[in-house]
C-alpha positions as CSV (number, residue, x, y, z in Angstrom):
1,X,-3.3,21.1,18.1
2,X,-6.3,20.2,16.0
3,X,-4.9,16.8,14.6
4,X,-6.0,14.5,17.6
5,X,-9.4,15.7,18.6
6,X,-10.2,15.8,15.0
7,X,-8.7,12.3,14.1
8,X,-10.9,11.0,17.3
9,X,-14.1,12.5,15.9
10,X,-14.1,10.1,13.2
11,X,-14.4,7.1,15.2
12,X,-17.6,8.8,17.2
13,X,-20.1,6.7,15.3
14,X,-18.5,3.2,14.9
15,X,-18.9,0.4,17.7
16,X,-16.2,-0.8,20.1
17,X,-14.8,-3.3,18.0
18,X,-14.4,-1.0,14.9
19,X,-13.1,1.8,16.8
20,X,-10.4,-1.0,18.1
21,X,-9.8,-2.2,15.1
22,X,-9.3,1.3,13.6
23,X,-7.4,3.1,16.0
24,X,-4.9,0.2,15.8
25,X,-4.3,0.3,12.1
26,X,-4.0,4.0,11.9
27,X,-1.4,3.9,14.9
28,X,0.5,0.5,13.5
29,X,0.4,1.4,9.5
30,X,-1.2,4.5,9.2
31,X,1.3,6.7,11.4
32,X,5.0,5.3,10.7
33,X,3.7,4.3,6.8
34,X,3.1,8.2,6.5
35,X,6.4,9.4,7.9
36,X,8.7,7.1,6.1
37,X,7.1,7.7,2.9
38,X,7.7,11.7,3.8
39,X,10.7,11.1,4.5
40,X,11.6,8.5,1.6
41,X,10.2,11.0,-0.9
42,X,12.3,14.1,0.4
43,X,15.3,11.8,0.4
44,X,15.2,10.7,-2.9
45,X,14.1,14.2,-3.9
46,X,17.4,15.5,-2.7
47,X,19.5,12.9,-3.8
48,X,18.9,13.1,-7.5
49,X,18.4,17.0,-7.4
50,X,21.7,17.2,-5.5
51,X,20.7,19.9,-2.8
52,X,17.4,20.9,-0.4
53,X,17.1,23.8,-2.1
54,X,17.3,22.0,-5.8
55,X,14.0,19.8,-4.9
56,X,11.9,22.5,-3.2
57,X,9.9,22.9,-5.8
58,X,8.8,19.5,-6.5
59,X,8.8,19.3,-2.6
60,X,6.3,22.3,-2.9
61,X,4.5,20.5,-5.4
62,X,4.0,17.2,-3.7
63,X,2.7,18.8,-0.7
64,X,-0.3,21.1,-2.7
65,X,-0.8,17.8,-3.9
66,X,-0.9,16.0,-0.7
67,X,-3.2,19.2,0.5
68,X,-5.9,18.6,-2.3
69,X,-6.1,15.3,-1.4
70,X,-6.4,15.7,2.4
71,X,-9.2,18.3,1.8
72,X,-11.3,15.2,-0.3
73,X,-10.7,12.8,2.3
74,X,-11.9,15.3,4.9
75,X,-14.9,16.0,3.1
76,X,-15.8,12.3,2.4
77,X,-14.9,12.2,5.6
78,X,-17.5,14.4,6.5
79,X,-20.4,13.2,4.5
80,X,-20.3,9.6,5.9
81,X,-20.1,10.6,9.6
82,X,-23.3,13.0,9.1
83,X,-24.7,9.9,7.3
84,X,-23.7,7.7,10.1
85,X,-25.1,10.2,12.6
86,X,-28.4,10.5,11.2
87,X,-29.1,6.8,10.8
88,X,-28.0,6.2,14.4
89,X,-30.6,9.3,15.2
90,X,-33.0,7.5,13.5
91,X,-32.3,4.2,14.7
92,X,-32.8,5.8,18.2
93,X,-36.4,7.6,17.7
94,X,-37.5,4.2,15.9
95,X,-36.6,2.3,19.3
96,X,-38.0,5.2,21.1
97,X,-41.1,5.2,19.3
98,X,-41.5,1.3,19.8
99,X,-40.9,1.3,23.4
100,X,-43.6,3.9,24.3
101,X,-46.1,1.7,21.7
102,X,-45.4,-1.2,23.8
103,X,-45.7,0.7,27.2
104,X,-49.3,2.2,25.8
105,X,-50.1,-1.4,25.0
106,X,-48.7,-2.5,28.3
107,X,-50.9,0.1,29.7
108,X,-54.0,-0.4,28.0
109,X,-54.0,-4.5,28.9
């Protein structure tokens, strides 16, 4: 129940066009790429350990794997947006800043 409102977090900072662009590739490539490789591994898996309950293990295996790896990307994940977030804030108090220095200058003219 997490998955969606988390995934659309990550395009909060990024501009129309990138959020386009991204949305798109993670619902063209991103989405079916993941499932079919899922279910390509676990197919294979069976089929040369002969039984589910043969490749558990390395199905176990594969997913801490895939866990460890998720957790990186989230942090990374994490670091850039509160990067991205604090140069838009800054971007937004320099432009603050220069429109009340031209309004005092409008002012005092």
């Amino acid at each position: 129940s997490l998955f969606d409102p988390c995934k659309e977090m990550a395009y909060i900072p990024l501009d129309a066009e990138q959020k386009s662009k991204g949305k798109a590739a993670v619902d063209v490539i991103g989405n079916p790429l993941g499932k079919s490789g899922g279910s390509f591994i676990q197919q294979g898996l069976i089929f040369s350990m002969g039984s589910l309950a043969a490749s558990t293990p390395y199905l176990a295996a594969i997913l801490a794997v895939i866990v460890v790896m998720w957790l990186v990307a989230a942090r990374s994940l994490d670091r850039q947006f509160a990067d991205a977030m604090r140069s838009s804030e800054a971007a937004e108090a320099a432009l603050a800043s220069e429109v009340k220095t031209e309004a005092k200058a409008a002012e005092s003219a």
